[in-house]
C-alpha positions as CSV (number, residue, x, y, z in Angstrom):
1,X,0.0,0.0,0.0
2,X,2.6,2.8,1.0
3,X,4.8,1.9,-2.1
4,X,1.7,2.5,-4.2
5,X,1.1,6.0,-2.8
6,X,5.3,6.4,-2.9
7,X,5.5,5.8,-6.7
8,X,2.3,7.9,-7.3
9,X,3.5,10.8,-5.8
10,X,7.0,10.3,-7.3
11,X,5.1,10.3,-10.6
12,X,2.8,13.4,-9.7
13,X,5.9,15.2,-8.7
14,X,8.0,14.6,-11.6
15,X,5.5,15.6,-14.0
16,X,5.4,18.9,-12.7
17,X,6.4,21.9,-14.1
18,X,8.4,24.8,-12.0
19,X,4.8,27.0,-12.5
20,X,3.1,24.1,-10.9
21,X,5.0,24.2,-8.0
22,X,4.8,27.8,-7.6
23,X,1.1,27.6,-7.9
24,X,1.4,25.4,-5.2
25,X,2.8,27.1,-3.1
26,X,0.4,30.4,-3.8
27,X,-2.5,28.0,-2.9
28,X,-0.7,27.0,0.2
29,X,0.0,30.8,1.3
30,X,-3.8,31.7,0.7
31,X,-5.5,28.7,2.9
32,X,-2.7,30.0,5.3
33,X,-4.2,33.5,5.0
34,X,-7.9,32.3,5.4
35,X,-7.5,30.1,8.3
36,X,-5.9,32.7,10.0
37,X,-9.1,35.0,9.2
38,X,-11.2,32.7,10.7
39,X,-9.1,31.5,13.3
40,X,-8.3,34.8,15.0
41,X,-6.3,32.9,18.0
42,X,-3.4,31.9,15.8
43,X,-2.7,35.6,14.8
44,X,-2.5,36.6,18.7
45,X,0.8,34.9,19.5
46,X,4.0,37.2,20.2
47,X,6.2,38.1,16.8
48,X,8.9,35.6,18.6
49,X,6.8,32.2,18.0
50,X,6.3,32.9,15.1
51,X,10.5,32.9,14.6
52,X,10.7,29.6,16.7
53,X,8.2,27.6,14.7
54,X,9.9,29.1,11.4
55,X,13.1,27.9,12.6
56,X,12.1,24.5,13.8
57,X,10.0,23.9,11.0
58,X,13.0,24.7,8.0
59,X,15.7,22.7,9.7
60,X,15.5,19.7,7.7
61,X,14.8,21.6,4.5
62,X,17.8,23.6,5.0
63,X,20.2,21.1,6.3
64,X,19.1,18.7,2.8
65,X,19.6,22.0,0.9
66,X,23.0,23.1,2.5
67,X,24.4,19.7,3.2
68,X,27.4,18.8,1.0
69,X,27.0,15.4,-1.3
70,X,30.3,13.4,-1.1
């Protein structure tokens, strides 16, 4: 079962185009921006979370980005 969805979503992925991703990513930033309309609580949390769940959040991405191949 998880190889099927593992070979799917390699084969969603690599059929994608560099708009497609970006698209993505808008869609992503404007459910952000309506959950965060309707869920007013999340937008009353101190500037400095906000920092600490960025941080803790890109690690990984970073380190895979950043890390030299050998």
């Amino acid at each position: 079962m998880f190889k099927f969805i593992k070979d799917v979503n390699e084969n969603f992925i690599n059929n994608m185009q560099w708009y497609d991703v970006s698209l993505v990513k808008l869609s992503v930033c404007i459910i952000t921006l309506l959950i965060a309309k309707y869920v007013n609580i999340l937008l009353l949390a101190p500037w400095y979370w906000y920092v600490l769940l960025f941080l803790v959040v890109s690690a990984r991405p970073y380190y895979l980005v950043f890390k030299k191949i050998n």
